[in-house]
C-alpha positions in Angstrom: 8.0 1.1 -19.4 6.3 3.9 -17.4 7.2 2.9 -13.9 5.2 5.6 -12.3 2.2 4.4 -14.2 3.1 0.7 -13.3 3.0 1.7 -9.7 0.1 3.3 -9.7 -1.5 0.3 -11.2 -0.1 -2.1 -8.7 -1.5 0.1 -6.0 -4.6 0.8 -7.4 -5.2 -2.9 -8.5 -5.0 -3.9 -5.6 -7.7 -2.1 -4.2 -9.9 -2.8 -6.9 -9.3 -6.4 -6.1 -9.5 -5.9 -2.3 -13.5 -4.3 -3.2 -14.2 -7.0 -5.8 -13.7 -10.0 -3.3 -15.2 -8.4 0.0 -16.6 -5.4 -1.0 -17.8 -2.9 -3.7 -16.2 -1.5 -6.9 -17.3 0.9 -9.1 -16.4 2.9 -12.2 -18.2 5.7 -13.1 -16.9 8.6 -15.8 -13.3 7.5 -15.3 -13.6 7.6 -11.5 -13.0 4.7 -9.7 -14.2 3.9 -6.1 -13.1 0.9 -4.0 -15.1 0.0 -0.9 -15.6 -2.5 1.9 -18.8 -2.0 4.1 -17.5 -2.9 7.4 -13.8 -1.8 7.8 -11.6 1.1 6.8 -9.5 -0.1 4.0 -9.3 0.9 1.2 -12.3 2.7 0.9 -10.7 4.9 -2.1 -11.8 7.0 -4.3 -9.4 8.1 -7.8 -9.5 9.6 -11.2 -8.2 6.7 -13.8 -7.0 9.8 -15.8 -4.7 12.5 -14.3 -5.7 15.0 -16.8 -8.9 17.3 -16.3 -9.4 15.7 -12.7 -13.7 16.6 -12.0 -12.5 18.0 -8.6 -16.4 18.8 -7.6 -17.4 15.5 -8.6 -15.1 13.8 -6.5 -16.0 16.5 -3.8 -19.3 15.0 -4.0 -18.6 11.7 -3.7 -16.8 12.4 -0.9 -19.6 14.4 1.1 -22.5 12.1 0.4 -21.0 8.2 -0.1 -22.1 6.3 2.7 -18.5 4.9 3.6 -16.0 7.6 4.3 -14.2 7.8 1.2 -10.0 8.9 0.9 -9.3 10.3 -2.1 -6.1 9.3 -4.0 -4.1 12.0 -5.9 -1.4 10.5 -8.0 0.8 13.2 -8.6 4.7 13.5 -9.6 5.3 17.0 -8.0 3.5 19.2 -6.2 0.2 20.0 -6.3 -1.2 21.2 -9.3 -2.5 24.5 -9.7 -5.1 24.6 -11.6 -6.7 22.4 -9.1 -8.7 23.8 -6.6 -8.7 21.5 -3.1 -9.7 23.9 -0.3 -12.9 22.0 -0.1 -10.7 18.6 0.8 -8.5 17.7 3.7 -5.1 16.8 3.4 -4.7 13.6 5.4 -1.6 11.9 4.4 0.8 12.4 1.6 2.8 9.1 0.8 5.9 8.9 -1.8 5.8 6.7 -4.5 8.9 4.7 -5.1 11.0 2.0 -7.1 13.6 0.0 -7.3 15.3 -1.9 -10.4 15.8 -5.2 -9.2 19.2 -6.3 -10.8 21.4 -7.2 -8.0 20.8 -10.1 -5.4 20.6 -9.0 -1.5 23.3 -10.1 1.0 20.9 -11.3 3.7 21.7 -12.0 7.7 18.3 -12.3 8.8 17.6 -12.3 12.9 14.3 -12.7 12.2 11.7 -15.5 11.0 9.1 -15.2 8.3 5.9 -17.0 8.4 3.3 -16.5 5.7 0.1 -16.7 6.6 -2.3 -20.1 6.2 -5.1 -20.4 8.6 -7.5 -18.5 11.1 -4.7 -17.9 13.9 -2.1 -16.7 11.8 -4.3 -14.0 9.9 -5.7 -13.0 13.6 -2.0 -12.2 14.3 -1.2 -10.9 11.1 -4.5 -8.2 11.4 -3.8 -7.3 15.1 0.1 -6.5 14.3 -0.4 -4.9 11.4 -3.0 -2.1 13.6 -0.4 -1.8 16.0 2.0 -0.7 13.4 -0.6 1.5 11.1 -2.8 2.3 13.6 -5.6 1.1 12.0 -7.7 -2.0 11.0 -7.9 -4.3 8.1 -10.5 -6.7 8.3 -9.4 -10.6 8.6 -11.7 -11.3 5.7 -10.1 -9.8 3.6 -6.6 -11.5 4.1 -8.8 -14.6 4.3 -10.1 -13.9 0.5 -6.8 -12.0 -1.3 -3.9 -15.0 0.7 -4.2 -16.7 -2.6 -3.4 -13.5 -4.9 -1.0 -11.8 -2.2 1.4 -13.0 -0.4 0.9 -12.3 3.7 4.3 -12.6 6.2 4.1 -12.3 9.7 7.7 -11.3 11.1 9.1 -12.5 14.4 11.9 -11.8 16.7 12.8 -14.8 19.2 9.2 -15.2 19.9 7.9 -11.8 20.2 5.8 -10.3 17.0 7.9 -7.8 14.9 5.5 -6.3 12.3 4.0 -7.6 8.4 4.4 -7.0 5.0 2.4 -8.1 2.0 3.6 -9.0 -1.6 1.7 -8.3 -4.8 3.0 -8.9 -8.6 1.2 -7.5 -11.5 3.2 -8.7 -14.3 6.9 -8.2 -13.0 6.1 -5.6 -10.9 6.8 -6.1 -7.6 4.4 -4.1 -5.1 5.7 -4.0 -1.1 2.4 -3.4 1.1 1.7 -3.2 4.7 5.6 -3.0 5.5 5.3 -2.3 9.6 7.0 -3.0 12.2 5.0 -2.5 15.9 6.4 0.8 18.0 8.4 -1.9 20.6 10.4 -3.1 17.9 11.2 -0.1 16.0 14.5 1.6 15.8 16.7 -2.1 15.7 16.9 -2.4 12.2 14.1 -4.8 11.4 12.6 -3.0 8.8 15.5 -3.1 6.4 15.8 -6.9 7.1 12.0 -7.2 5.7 12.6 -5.1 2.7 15.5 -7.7 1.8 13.6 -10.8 2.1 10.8 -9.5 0.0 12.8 -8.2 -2.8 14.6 -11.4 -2.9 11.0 -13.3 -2.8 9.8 -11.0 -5.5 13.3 -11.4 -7.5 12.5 -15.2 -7.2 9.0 -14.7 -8.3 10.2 -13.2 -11.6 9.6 -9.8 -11.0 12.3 -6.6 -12.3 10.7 -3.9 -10.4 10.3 -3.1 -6.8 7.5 -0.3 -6.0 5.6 1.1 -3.1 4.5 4.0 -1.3 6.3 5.4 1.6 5.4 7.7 4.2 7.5 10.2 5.7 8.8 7.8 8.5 9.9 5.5 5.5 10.8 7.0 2.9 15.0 8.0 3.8 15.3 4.0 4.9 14.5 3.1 0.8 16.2 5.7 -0.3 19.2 4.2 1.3 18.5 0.8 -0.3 18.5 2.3 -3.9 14.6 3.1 -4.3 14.0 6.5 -6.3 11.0 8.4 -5.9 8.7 8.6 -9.2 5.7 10.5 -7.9 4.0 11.7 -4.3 0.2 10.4 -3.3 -1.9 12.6 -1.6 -4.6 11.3 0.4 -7.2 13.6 1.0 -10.8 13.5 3.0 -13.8 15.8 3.4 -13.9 18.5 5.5 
């Protein structure tokens, strides 16, 4: 198995499957573009094939789409040198990461995990989530994908502590949306949702644990075990 490749397919999945129910997805010459009109995510843009990436193509498709496009480069070192991306702008670069998941998790939970059902509970889900990301994702698309992902809310003695999402593709295990809001950050809440998920997704069937970390993250999974496979760099147009 070819866990980079199975994480990049969780990932990418997901946004495909994010455009088909609430947006637009296209394919065109192996490059892949996941939209939805109204919101920010995922709006994506990616080569299906690492090799030969049309750098000017996806330049274009950055400069005249109509939604403001990220492009996704899956890489597993730095960047490559052959490619030329002085006419992109690095945004974000995330670390892609997994775990093999063989051993059981010795939980103490202090908080309380409610997955989401209804209107209200998606209205939270969506206005924690932007405090923690510091941006949007639309409630119809929780309201579409809550039957193909699995949406927690996290709480601490009343008070909202962040979300997460789970998505299996076959027995891979992909951890989304893992935040926690900036007043609750720095207590050890975040580890405590990492180890109820794994354990859900362990229960679920699932062997591998993947996701993509950003610099904030990353040391915390490395501590739990998780090795890093590949780094994602997002860029946008100048």
């Amino acid at each position: 198995m070819n866990i980079t490749q199975e994480n990049i397919e969780n990932l990418t999945s997901l946004w495909k499957e994010v455009a088909l129910a609430t947006g637009n997805y296209i394919v065109s010459e192996s490059i892949a573009i996941a939209t939805v009109a109204k919101g920010q995510w995922p709006n994506r843009i990616w080569y299906q094939n690492n090799n030969d990436i049309p750098i000017k193509k996806i330049s274009h498709w950055l400069q005249d789409n109509t939604v403001p496009l990220t492009y996704a480069y899956f890489n597993e070192g730095e960047y490559e040198n052959n490619y030329d991306f002085s006419s992109f702008q690095l945004k974000s670069s995330q670390y892609g990461m997994s775990l093999l998941l063989d051993k059981k998790w010795d939980i103490t939970s202090r908080v309380m995990f409610q997955k989401i059902e209804d209107d209200n509970s998606i209205a939270i889900w969506t206005t924690n989530f932007e405090k923690a990301f510091g941006y949007p994702i639309l409630p119809e698309i929780l309201q579409k994908m809550k039957d193909k992902l699995s949406f927690f809310n996290i709480v601490f003695e009343g008070q909202p502590v962040g979300t997460v999402a789970l998505y299996i593709t076959q027995t891979i295990a992909g951890i989304h949306c893992l935040g926690v809001v900036p007043e609750m950050r720095g207590k050890g809440f975040a580890r405590e949702i990492m180890q109820f998920v794994l354990e859900i997704a362990q229960n679920k069937g699932a062997t591998i644990a993947v996701l993509q970390a950003s610099e904030m993250a990353k040391e915390l999974y490395f501590s739990m075990g998780f090795q890093l496979d590949f780094m994602l760099h997002n860029f946008v147009r100048k």
